[in-house]
C-alpha positions in Angstrom: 51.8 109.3 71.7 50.2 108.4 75.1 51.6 108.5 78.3 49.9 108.4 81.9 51.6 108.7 85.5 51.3 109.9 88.5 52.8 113.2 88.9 53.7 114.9 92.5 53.0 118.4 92.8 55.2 119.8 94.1 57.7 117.2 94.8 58.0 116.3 98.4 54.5 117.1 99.3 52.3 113.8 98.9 49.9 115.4 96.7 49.6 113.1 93.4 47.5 113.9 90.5 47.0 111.2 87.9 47.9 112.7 84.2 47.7 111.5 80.7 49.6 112.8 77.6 47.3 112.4 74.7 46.7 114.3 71.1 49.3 117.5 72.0 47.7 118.0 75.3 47.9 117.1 78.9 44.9 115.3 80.4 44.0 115.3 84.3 42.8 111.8 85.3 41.8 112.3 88.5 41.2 111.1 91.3 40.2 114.3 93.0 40.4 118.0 92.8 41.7 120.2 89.9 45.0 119.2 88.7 48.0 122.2 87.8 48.1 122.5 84.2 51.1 122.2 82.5 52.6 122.0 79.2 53.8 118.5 77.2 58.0 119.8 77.9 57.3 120.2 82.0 54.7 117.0 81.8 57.5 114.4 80.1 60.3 116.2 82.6 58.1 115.4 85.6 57.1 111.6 84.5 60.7 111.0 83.2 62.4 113.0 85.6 64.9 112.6 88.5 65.7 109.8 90.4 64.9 109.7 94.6 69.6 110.5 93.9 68.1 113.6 91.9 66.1 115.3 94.5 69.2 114.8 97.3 72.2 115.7 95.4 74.0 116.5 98.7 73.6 113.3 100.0 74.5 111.5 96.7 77.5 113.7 95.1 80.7 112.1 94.6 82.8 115.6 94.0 86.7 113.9 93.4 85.0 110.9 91.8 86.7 108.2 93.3 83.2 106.0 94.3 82.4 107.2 97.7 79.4 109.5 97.6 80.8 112.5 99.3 78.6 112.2 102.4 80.4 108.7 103.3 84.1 110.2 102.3 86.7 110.7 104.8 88.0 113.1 102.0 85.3 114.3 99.6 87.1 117.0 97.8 90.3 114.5 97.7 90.3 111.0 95.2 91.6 108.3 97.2 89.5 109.0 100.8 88.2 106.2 102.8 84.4 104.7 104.1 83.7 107.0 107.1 81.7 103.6 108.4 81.4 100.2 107.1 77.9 100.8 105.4 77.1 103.6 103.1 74.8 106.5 104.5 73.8 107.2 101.0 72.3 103.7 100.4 70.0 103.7 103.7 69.0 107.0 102.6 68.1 105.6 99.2 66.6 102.7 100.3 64.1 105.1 103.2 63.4 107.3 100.2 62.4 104.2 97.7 60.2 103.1 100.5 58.7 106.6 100.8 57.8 106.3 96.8 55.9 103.2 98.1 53.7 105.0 100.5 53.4 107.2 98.1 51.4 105.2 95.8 49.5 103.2 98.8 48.3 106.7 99.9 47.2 107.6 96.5 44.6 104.7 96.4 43.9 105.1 100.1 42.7 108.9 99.4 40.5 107.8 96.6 39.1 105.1 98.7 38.2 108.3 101.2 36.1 110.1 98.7 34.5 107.0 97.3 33.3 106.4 101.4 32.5 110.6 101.8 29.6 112.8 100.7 30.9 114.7 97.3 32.3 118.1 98.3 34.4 117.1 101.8 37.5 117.5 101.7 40.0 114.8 101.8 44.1 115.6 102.1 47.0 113.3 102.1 51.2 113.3 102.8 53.6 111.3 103.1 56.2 111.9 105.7 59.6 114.0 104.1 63.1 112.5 104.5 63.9 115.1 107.1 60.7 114.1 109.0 61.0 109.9 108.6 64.8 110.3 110.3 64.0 113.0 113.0 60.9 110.5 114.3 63.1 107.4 114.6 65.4 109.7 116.4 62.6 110.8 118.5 60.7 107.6 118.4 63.6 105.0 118.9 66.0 106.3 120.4 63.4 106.9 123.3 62.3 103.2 123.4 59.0 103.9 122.3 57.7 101.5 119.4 58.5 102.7 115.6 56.4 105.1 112.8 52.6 104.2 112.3 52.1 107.6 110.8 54.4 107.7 107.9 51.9 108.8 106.0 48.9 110.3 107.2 45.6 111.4 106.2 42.6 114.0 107.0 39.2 114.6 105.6 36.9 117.7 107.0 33.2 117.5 107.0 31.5 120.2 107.0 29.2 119.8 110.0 28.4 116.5 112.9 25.9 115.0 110.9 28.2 114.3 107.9 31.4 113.5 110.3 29.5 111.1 111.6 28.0 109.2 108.4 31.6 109.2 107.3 33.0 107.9 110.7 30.4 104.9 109.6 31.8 104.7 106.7 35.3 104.2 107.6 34.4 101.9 110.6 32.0 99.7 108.5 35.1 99.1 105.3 38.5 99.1 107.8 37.2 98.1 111.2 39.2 94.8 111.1 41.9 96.6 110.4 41.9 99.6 112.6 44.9 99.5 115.0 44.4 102.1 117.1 41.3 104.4 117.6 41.6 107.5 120.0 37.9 109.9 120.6 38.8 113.5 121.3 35.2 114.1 120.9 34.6 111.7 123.9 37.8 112.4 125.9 38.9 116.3 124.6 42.5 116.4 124.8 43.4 120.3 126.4 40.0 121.5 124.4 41.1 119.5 121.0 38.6 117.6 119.3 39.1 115.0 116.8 39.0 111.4 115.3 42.2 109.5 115.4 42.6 106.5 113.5 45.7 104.1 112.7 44.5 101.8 109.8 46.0 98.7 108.7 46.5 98.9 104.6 48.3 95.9 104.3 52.4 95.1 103.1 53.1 96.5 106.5 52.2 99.8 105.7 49.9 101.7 108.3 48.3 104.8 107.9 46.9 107.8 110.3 44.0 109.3 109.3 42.3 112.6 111.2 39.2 113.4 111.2 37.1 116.6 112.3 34.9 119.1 110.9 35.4 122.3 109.0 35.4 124.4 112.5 37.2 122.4 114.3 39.9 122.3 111.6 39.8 126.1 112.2 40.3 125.9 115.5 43.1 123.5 115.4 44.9 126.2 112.6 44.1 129.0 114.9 45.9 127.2 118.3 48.8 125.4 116.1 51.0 128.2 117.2 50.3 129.0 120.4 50.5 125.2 121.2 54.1 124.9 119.7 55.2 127.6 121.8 53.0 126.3 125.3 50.6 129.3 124.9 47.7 127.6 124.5 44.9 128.9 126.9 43.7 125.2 127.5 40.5 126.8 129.3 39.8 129.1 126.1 40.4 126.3 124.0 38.0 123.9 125.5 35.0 126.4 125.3 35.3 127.1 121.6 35.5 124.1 120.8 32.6 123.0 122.8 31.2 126.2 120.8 31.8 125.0 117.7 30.7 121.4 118.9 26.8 122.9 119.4 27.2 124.9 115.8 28.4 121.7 114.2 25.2 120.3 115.5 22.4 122.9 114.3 22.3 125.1 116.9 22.0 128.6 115.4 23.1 130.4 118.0 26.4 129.0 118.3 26.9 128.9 114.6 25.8 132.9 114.8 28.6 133.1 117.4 31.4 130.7 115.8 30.7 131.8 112.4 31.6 135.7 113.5 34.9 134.9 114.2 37.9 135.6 112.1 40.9 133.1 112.3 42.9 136.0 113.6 40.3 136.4 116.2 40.4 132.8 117.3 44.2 132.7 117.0 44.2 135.5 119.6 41.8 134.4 122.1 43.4 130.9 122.1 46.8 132.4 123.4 48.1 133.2 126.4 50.5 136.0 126.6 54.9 135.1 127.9 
């Protein structure tokens, strides 16, 4: 027996590994990292497994049986209930989550595409955007007039100093530059201290991708300030001088990397807040 698939792991959180089941054992495939072993019972339930109706049974239920998936039944518990609206809820869900499965598969080969453009080592993540997260956008998104999703799935990689984020800025510019949409410098235009590469890219079958880039301290930066910036406690000021610190240490300078590199994420987290 041989089998190969993509496998999510976990479900839900864009992060594929390619598998093989070959000889009594399971195979990792690639394309990157170390994939979760698992044993030839769990490997054949994940490739075989549920349906996108599987992993939403409260949206796809029919509890009395009578047709109408219970969250488009006047009377869900009761046979003989009526459409709450002329189209079915549950089949635009289906249909946003079969879509999602697409993406899916386009982000797989768009992450590979990433290391094969990226010095060996750097580290190169990927999701796709949850249910939950696709409806309460267009909510946000078009409901407010503004134009629809580029970012339905998104990407990041993290180089480990300026010199590398810059050969793979190259990179990326030199394969996608035709099809780069949208293109915003935080390193050239800090937005409240945050410094970053922005990207939407063009991957064809009207399918666009966001893609992040930064370095490994300015990814710790952006951890350490993620909740004081939810909350409107960010110390904009604060936030601008460490990253301009970690800017000079992501260069060479070995004083700023001295000073940086002494700092614990709990440290950073409580310099870049402000207090209620």
């Amino acid at each position: 027996m041989s089998k190969e698939s993509r496998v999510e792991i976990p479900r839900g959180s864009g992060n594929y590994y390619r598998y093989a089941y070959q000889d009594g054992a399971t195979v990792y495939r690639g394309p990157v990292g170390q994939a979760p072993a698992i044993d030839e019972e769990r490997f054949l339930e994940i490739v075989n497994g549920s349906s996108v109706k599987d992993q939403y049974p409260g949206l796809f239920m029919d509890t009395d049986g009578d047709g109408i998936p219970d969250v488009d039944d006047t009377e869900p518990l009761i046979p003989g209930g009526d459409w709450i609206e002329e189209t079915s809820l549950a089949e635009e869900m289906e249909t946003i989550l079969e879509v999602r499965e697409d993406y899916q598969d386009k982000l797989l080969d768009f992450k590979q595409e990433l290391h094969d453009l990226s010095p060996e080592g750097v580290e190169v993540k990927g999701r796709v955007k949850t249910l939950y997260s696709v409806i309460n956008k267009l909510r946000r998104k078009r409901m407010g007039g503004q134009k629809g999703i580029t970012d339905m799935m998104g990407a990041r990689i993290v180089a480990r100093d300026q010199r590398e984020l810059d050969q793979i800025r190259a990179n990326i510019e030199a394969k996608y530059g035709s099809h780069v949409i949208e293109h915003e410098d935080f390193y050239e235009n800090p937005l409240a201290g945050y410094r970053a590469h922005h990207y939407i890219i063009d991957l064809g079958d009207g399918m666009t991708v966001e893609l992040q880039m930064k370095t490994e301290r300015m990814a710790e930066i952006s951890k350490a300030s993620h909740s004081s910036y939810k909350a409107g406690l960010l110390d904009q000021e604060k936030m601008n001088e460490m990253t301009e610190l970690a800017l000079q240490a992501d260069m060479g300078d070995p004083e700023a990397r001295r000073r940086f590199d002494g700092y614990s994420q709990s440290d950073l987290s409580a310099m870049l807040g402000r207090s209620r």
